[in-house]
Structures are given as C-alpha cells and as structure tokens.
N, C-alpha and C positions, 0 to 999 in steps of 0.2 A: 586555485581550485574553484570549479565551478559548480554554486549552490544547484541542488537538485530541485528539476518542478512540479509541480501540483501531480500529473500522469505518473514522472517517475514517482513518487513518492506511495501514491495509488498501486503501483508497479510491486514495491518491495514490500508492502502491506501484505499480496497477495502471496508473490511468490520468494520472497525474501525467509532468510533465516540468520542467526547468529555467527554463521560462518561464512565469511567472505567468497571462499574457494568454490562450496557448494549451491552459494545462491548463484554464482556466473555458470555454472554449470548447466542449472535447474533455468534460467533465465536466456541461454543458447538452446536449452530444447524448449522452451516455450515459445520460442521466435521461429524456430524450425516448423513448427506445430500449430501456428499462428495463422489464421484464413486473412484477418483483414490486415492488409499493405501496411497502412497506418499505423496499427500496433505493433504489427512486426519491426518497423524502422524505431519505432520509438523504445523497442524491448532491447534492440540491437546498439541503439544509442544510449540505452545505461550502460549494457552491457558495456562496450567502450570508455564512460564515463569510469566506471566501477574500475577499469581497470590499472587507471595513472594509478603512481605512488601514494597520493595524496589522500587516497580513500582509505588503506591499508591501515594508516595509523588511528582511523575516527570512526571505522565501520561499525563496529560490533556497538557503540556508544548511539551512534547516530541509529543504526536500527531499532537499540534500546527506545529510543524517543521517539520515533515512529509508531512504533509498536504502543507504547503508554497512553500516546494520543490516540490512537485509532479505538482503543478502550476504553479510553476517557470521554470520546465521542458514541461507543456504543450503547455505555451505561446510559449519557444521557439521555439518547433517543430509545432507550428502553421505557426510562423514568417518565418520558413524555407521552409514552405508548400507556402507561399505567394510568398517569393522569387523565388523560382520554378517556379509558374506557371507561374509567369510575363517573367522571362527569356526564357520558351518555350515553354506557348501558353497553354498547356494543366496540366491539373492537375496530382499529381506524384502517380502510384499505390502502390508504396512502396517508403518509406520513412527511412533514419538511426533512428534509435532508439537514442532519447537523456535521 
C-alpha cells in the first residue's frame, strides 16, 4: 500500500467524506470538472489509489485522522489570528500557514 501525499491528502480534506464509495464518486466529478491538467491527473490518481483493496479496510479511519488534523491545524491558526490582533489592534491580512 502506498502512503498518500501532502496534495492527496489536501485532496480528501476538501472533497473527502466518511464514505469510501461516495468520495470516489464526488472526486470523478471533480476531475471531470477540473480546468487545471495537473489537478485533474492528480485527483484521478487518488481516484485510482483509492481504489486497490487496501484502502477499503483503513478508509473511514484514515479520513478520521485527516480530518482531526486539519482542525487541529485550523484551531491553531485561529488562536494565532487572536493572538495578533490583541497585540496590535488590527486584524492580520496574511497569516503563516500552519
């Protein structure tokens, strides 16, 4: 089984759900529906990835974790947006990326 990368991972953030069946669904019409080449092949190449056996037994788990992270990341770049603004006054137009 091959581990999923940073894009796919980005990929099922977006358009991923709890259910195996319907994220391959939802991730064939996003590739259908996809302007740039590059995301198309790479939305296409989970798609494929997603499909061996090997995903089927660790999906819904592995999305769990995806998912925990991407809010565990969003919290804290809330918390650093807070921190900001109390130190000076105004809200920050960009922010690091966590």
């Amino acid at each position: 089984m091959e581990l999923l990368t940073l894009d796919e991972i980005q990929i099922l953030e977006k358009y991923g759900c709890h259910n195996l069946q319907f994220t391959r669904i939802r991730l064939r019409w996003v590739g259908l529906l996809a302007v740039n080449e590059d995301y198309r092949k790479a939305i296409f190449a989970l798609c494929e990835k997603l499909n061996t056996e090997d995903y089927e037994s660790i999906y819904t788990d592995m999305y769990e974790d995806i998912v925990m992270d991407y809010e565990a990341r969003k919290a804290a770049r809330d918390q650093y947006q807070a921190v900001f603004n109390d130190n000076t006054g105004y809200e920050a137009e960009c922010l690091l990326r966590v």
